[in-house]
N, CA and C atoms as a LAMMPS dump frame, in Angstrom:
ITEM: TIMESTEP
0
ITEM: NUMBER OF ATOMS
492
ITEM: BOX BOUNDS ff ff ff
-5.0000000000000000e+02 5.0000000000000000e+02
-5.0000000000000000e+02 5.0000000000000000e+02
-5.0000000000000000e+02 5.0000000000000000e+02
ITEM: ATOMS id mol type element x y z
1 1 1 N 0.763 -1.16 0
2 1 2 C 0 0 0
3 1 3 C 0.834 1.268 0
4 2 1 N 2.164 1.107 0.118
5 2 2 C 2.592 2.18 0.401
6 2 3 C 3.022 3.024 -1.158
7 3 1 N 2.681 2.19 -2.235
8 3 2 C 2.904 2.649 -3.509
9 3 3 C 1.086 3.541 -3.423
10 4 1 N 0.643 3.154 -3.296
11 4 2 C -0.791 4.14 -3.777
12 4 3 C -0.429 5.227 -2.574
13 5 1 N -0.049 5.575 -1.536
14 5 2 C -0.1 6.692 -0.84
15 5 3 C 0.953 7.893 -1.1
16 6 1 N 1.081 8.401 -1.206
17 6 2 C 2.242 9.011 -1.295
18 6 3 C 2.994 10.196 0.063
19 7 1 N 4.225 10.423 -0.151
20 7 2 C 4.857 10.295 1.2
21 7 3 C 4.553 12.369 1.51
22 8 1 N 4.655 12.763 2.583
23 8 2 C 4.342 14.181 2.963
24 8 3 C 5.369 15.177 2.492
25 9 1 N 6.84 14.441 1.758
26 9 2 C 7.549 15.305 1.348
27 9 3 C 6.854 15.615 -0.303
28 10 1 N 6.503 14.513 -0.671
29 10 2 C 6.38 14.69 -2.111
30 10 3 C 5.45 15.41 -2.13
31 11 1 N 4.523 15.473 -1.504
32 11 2 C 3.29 16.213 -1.607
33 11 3 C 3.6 17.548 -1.001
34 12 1 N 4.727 17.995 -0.664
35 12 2 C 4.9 19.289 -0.304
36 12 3 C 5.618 19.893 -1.146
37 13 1 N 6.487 18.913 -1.825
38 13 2 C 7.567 19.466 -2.899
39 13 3 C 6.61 19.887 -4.275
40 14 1 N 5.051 18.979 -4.527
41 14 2 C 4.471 19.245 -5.852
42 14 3 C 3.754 20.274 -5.435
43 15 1 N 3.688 20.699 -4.098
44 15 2 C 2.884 21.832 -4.019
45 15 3 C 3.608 22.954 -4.075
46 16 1 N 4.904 22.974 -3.809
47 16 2 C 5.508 24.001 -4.033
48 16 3 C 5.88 24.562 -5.315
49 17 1 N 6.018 23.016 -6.179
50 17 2 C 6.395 23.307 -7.972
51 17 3 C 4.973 23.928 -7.919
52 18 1 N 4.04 23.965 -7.816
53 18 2 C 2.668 23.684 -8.294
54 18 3 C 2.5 25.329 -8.246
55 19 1 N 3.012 25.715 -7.118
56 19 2 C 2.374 27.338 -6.578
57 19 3 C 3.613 27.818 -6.986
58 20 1 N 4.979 27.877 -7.584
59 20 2 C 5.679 28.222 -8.497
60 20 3 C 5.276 28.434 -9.859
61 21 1 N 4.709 27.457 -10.428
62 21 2 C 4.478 27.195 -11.86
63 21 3 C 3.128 27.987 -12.132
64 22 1 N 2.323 27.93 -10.99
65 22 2 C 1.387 29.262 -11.097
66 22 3 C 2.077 30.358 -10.539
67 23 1 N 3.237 30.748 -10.321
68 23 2 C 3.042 32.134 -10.068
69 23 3 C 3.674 32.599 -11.56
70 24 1 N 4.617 31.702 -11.749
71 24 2 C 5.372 31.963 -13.098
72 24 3 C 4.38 32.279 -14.458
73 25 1 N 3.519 31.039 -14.663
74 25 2 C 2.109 31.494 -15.608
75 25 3 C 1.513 32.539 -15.543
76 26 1 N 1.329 32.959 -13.863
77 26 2 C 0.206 34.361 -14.299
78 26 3 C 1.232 35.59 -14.469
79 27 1 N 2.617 35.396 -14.157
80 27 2 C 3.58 36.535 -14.864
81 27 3 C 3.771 36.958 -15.862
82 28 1 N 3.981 35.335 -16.889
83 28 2 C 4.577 35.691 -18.028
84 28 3 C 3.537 34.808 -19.033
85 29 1 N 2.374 34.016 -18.47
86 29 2 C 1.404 33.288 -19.836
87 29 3 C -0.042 34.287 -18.897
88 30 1 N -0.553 34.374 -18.516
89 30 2 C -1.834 34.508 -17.663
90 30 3 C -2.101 36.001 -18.618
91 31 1 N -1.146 37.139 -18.41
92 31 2 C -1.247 37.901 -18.398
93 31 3 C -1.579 38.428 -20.466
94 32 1 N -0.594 37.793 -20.729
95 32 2 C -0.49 38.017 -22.395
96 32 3 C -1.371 37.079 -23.028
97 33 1 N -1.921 36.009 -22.348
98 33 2 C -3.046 35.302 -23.007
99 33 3 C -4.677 36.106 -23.135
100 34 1 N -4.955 36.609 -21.355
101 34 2 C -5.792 37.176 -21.252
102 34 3 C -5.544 38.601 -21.638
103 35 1 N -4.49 39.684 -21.78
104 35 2 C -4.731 40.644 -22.936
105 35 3 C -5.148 40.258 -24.201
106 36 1 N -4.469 39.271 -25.057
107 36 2 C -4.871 38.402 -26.365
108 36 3 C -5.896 38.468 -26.425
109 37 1 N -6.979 37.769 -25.291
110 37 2 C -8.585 37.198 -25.264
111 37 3 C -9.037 38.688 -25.42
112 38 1 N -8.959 39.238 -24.523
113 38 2 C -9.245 40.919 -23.935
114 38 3 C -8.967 41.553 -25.667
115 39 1 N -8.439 42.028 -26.342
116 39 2 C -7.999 42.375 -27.427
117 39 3 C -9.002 41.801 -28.962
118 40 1 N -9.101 40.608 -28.904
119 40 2 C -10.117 39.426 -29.209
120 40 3 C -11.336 40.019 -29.216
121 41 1 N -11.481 39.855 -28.071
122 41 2 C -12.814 40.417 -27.876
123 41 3 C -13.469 41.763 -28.34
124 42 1 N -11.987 42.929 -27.919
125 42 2 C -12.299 43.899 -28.513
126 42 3 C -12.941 44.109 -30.073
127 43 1 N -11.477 43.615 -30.352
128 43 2 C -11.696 43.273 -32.265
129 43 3 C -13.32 42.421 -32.519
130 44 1 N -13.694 41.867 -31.906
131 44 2 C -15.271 40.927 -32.127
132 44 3 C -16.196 42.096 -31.721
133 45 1 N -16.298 42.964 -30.537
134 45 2 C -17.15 43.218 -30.339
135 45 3 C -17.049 44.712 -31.287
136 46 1 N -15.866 44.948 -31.663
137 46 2 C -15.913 46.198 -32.655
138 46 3 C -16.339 45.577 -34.01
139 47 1 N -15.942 44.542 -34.544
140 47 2 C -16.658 43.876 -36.019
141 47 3 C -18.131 44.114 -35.605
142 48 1 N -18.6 43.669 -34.637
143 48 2 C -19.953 43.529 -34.757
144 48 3 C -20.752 45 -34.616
145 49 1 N -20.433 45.822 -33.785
146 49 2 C -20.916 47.43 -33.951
147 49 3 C -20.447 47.762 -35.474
148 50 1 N -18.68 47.638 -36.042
149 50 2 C -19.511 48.258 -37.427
150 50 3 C -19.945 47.225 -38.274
151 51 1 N -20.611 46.065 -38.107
152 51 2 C -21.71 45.014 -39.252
153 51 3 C -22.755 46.234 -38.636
154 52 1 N -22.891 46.121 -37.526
155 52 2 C -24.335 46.742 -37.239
156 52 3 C -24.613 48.067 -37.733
157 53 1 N -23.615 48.628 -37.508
158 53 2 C -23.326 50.159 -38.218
159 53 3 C -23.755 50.054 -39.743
160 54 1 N -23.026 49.275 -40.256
161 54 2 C -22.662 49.114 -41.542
162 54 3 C -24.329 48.743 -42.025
163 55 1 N -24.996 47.405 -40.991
164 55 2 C -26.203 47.192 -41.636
165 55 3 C -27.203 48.439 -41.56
166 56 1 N -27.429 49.094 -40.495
167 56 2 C -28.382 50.867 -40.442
168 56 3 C -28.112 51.516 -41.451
169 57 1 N -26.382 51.819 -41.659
170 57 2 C -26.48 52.664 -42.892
171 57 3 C -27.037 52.187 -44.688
172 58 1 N -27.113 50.153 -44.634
173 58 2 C -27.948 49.774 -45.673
174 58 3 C -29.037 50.246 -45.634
175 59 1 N -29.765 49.449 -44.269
176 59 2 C -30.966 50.364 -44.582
177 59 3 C -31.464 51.512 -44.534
178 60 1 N -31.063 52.734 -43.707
179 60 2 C -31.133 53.659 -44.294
180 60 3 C -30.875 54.286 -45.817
181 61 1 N -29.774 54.136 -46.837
182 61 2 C -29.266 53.667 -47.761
183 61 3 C -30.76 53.306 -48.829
184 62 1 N -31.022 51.998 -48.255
185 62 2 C -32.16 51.538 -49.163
186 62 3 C -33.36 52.114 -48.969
187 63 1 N -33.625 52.761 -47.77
188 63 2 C -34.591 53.218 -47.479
189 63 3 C -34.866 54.889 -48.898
190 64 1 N -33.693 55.647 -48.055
191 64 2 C -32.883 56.79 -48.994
192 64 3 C -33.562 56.604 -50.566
193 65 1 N -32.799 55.522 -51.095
194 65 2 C -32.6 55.334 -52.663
195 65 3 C -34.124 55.005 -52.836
196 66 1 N -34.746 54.362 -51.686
197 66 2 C -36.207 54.236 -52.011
198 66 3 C -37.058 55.568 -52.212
199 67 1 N -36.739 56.4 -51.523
200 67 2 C -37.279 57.7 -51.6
201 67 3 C -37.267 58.262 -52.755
202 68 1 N -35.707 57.656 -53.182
203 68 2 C -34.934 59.042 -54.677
204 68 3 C -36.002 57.757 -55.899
205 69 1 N -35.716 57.254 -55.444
206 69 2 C -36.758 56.588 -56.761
207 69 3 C -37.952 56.291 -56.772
208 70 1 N -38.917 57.153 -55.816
209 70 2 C -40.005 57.143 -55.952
210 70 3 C -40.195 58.562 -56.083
211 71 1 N -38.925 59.533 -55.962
212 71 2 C -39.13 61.273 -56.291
213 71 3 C -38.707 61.26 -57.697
214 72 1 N -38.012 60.197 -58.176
215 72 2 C -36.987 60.061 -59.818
216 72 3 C -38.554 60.223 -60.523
217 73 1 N -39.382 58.883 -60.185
218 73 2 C -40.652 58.445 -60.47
219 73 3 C -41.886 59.424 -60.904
220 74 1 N -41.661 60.321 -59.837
221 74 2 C -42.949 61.285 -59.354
222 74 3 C -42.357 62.492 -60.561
223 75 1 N -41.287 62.987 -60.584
224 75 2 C -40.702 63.745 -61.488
225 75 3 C -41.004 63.394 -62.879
226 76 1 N -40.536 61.963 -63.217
227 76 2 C -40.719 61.491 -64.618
228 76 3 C -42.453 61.542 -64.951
229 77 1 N -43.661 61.219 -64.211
230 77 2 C -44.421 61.307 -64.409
231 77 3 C -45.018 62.692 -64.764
232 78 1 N -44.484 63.771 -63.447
233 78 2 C -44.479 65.419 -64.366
234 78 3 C -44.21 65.573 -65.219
235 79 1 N -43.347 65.115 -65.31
236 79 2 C -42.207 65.951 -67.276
237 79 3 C -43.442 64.869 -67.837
238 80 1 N -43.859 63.786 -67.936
239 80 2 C -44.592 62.97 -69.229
240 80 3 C -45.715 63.776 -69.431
241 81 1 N -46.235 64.182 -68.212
242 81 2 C -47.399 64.724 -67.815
243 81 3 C -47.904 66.537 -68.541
244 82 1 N -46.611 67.034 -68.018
245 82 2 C -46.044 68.654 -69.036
246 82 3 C -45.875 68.442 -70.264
247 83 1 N -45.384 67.199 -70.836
248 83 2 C -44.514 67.18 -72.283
249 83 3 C -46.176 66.706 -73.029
250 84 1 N -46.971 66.56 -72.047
251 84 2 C -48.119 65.708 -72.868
252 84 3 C -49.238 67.26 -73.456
253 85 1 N -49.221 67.744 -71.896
254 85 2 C -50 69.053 -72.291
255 85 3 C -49.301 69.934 -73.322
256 86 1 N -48.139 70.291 -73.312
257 86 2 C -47.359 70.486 -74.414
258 86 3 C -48.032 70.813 -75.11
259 87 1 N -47.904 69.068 -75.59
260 87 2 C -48.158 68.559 -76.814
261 87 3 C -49.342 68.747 -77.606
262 88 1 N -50.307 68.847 -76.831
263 88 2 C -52.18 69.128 -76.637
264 88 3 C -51.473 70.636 -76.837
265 89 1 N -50.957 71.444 -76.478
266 89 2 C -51.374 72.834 -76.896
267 89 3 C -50.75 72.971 -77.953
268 90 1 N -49.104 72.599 -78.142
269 90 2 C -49.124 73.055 -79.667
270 90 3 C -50.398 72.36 -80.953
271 91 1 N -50.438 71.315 -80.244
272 91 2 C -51.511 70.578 -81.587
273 91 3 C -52.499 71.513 -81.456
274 92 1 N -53.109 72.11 -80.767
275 92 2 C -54.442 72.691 -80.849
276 92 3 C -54.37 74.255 -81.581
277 93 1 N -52.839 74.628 -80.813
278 93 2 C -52.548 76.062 -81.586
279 93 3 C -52.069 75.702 -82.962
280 94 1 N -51.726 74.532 -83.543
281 94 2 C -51.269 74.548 -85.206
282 94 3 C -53.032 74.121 -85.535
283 95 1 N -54.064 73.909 -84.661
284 95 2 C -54.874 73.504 -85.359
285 95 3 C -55.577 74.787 -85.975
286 96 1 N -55.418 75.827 -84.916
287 96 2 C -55.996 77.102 -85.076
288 96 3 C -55.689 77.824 -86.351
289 97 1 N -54.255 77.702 -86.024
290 97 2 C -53.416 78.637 -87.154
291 97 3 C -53.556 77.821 -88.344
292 98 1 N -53.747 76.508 -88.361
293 98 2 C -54.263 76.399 -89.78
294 98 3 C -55.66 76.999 -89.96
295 99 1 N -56.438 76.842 -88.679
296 99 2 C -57.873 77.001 -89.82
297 99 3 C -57.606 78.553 -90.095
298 100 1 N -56.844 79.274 -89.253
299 100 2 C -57.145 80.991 -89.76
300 100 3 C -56.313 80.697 -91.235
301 101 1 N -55.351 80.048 -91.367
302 101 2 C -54.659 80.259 -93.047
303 101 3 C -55.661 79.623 -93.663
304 102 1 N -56.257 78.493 -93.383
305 102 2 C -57.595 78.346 -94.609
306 102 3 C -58.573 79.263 -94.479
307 103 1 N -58.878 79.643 -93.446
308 103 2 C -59.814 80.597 -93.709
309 103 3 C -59.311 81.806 -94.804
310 104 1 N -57.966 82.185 -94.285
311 104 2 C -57.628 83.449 -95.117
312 104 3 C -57.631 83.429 -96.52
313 105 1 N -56.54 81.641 -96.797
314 105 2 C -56.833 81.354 -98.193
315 105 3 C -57.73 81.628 -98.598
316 106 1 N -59.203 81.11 -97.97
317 106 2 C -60.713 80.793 -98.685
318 106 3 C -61.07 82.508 -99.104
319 107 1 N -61.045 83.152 -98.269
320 107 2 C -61.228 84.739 -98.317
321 107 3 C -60.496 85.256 -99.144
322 108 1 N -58.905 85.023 -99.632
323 108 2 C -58.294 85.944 -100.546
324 108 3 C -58.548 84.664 -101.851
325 109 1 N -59.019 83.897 -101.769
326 109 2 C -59.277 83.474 -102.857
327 109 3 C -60.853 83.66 -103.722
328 110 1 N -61.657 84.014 -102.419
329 110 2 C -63.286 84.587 -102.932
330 110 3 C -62.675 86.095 -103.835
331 111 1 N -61.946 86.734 -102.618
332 111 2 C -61.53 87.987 -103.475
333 111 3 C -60.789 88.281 -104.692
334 112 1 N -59.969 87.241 -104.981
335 112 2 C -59.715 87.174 -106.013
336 112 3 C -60.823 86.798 -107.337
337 113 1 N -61.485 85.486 -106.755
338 113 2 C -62.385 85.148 -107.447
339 113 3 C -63.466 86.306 -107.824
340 114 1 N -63.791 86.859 -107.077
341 114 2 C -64.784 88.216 -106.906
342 114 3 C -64.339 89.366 -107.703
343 115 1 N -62.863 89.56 -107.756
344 115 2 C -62.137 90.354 -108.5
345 115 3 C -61.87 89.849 -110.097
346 116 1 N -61.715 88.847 -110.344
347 116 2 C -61.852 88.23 -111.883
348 116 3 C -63.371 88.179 -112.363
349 117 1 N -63.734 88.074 -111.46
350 117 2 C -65.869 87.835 -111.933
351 117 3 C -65.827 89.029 -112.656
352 118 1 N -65.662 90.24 -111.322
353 118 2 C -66.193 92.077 -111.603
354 118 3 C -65.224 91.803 -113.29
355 119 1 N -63.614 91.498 -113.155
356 119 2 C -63.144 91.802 -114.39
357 119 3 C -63.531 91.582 -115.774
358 120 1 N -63.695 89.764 -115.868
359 120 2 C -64.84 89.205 -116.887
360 120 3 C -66.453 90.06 -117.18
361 121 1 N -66.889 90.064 -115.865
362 121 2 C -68.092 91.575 -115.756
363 121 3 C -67.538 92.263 -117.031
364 122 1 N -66.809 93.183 -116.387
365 122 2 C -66.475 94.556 -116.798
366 122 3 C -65.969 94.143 -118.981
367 123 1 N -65.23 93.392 -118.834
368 123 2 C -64.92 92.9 -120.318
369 123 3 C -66.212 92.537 -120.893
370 124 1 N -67.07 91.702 -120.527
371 124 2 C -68.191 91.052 -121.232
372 124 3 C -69.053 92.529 -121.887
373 125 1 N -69.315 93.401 -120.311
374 125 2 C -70.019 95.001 -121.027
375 125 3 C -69.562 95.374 -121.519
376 126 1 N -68.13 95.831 -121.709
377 126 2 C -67.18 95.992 -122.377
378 126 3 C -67.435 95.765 -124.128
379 127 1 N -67.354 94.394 -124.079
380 127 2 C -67.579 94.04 -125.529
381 127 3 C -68.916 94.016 -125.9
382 128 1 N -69.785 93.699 -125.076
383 128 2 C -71.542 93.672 -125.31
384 128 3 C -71.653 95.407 -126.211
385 129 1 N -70.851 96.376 -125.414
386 129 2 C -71.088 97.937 -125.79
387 129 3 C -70.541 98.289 -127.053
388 130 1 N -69.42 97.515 -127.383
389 130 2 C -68.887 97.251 -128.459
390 130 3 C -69.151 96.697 -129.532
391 131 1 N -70.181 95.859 -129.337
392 131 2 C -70.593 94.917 -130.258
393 131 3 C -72.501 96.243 -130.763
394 132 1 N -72.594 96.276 -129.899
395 132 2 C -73.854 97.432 -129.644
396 132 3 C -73.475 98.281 -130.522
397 133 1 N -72.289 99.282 -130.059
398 133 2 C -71.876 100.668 -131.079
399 133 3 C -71.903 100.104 -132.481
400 134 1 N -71.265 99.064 -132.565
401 134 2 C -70.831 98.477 -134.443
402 134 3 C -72.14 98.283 -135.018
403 135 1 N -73.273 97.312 -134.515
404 135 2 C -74.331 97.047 -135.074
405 135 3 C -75.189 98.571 -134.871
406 136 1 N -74.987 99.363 -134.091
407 136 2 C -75.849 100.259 -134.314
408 136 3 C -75.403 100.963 -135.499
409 137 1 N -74.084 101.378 -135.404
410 137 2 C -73.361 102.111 -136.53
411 137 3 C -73.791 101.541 -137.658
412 138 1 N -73.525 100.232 -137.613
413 138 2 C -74.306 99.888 -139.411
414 138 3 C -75.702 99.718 -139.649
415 139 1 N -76.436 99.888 -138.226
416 139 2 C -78.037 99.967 -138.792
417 139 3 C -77.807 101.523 -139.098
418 140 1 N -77.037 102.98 -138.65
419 140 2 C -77.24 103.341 -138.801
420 140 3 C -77.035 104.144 -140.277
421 141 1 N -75.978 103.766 -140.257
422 141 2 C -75.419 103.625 -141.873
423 141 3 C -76.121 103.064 -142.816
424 142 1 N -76.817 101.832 -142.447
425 142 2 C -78.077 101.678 -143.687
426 142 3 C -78.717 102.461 -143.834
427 143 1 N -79.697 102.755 -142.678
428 143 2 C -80.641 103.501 -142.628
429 143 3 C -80.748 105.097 -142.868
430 144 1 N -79.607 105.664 -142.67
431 144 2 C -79.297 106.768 -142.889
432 144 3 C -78.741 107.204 -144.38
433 145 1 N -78.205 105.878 -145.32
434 145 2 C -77.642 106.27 -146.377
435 145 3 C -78.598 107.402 -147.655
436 146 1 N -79.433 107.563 -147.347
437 146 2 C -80.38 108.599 -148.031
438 146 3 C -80.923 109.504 -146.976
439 147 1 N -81.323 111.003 -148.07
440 147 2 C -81.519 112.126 -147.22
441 147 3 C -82.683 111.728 -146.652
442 148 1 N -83.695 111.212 -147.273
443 148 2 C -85.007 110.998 -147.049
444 148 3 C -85.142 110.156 -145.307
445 149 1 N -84.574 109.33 -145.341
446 149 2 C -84.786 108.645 -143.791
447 149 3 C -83.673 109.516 -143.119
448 150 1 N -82.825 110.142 -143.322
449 150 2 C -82.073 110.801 -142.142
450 150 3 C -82.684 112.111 -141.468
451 151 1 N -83.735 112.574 -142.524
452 151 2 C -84.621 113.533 -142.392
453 151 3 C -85.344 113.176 -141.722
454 152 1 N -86.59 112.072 -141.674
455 152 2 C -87.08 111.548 -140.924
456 152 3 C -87.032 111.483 -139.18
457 153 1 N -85.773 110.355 -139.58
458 153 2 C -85.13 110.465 -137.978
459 153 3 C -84.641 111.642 -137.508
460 154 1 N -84.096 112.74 -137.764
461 154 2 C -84.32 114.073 -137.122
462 154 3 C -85.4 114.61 -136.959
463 155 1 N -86.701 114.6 -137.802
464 155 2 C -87.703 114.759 -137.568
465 155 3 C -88.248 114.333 -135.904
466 156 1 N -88.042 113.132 -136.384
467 156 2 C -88.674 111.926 -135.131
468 156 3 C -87.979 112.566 -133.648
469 157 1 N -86.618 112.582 -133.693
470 157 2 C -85.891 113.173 -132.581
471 157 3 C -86.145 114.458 -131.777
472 158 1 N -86.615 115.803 -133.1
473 158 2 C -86.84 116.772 -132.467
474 158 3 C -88.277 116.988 -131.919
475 159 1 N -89.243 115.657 -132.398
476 159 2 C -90.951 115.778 -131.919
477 159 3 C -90.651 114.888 -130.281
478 160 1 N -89.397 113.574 -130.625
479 160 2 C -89.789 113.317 -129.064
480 160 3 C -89.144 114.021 -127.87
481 161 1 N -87.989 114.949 -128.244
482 161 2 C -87.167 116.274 -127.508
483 161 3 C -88.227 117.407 -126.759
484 162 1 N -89.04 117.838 -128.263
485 162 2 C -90.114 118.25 -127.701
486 162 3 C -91.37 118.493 -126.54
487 163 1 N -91.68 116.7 -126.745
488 163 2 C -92.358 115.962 -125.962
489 163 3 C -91.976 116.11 -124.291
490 164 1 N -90.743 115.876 -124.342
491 164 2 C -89.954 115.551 -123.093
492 164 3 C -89.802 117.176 -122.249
């Protein structure tokens, strides 16, 4: 039995390595392990504030870009919206300004037309008066070629002069 017990020196000598070997560890391992951990930790618990950081400013970010592209949106629908009325007013003002040029056409073309009528007018009496003087001239030239009827018709002229 005396192998399983062990003797009061040995057990004083491993207690002394024992409380050596810990004082030596927490001098020169205790201390630089647990700064390490300590340091560790730092570095972990700073990754994780900026993920967290990092994730707020996504969503804010997405939130943000959600905004700009529903103001991009709201904008593009104005301008379609302006470019449309625009569009409705010039069409309506070329519709105008055409009808006043047809109208004007239609008007300087009555007047013209109105102005060639009076002219044709004026030529047709023209020649009607012309055609009048010649045939009268030679009825009167028949009729007049002797004294006897030219006498007459002065006769006739100075009874209806008379009259009048």
């Amino acid at each position: 039995m005396d192998l399983l017990t062990p003797g009061v020196g040995l057990i004083f000598w491993q207690a002394v390595v024992f409380l050596i070997l810990i004082l030596a560890l927490s001098k020169m391992a205790w201390k630089p392990i647990l700064n390490g951990l300590k340091q560790r930790e730092e570095t972990i618990q700073g990754s994780l504030d900026a993920a967290d950081k990092a994730r707020q400013q996504m969503v804010t970010m997405h939130a943000d870009s959600e905004a700009l592209l529903k103001e991009a949106r709201e904008e593009r629908d104005k301008i379609l919206h302006e470019a449309r009325d625009a569009a409705n007013r010039l069409h309506s003002q070329a519709q105008v300004e055409a009808r006043k040029n047809a109208d004007k056409i239609i008007e300087d073309a009555k007047a013209v037309i109105q102005t060639e009528k009076n002219a044709a007018l004026r030529d047709v009496k023209e020649q009607v008066a012309i055609f009048s003087l010649e045939v009268a001239e030679k009825l009167m030239r028949k009729n007049l070629s002797d004294d006897k009827a030219q006498r007459e018709l002065t006769n006739r002229f100075v009874e209806e002069l008379k009259l009048n």
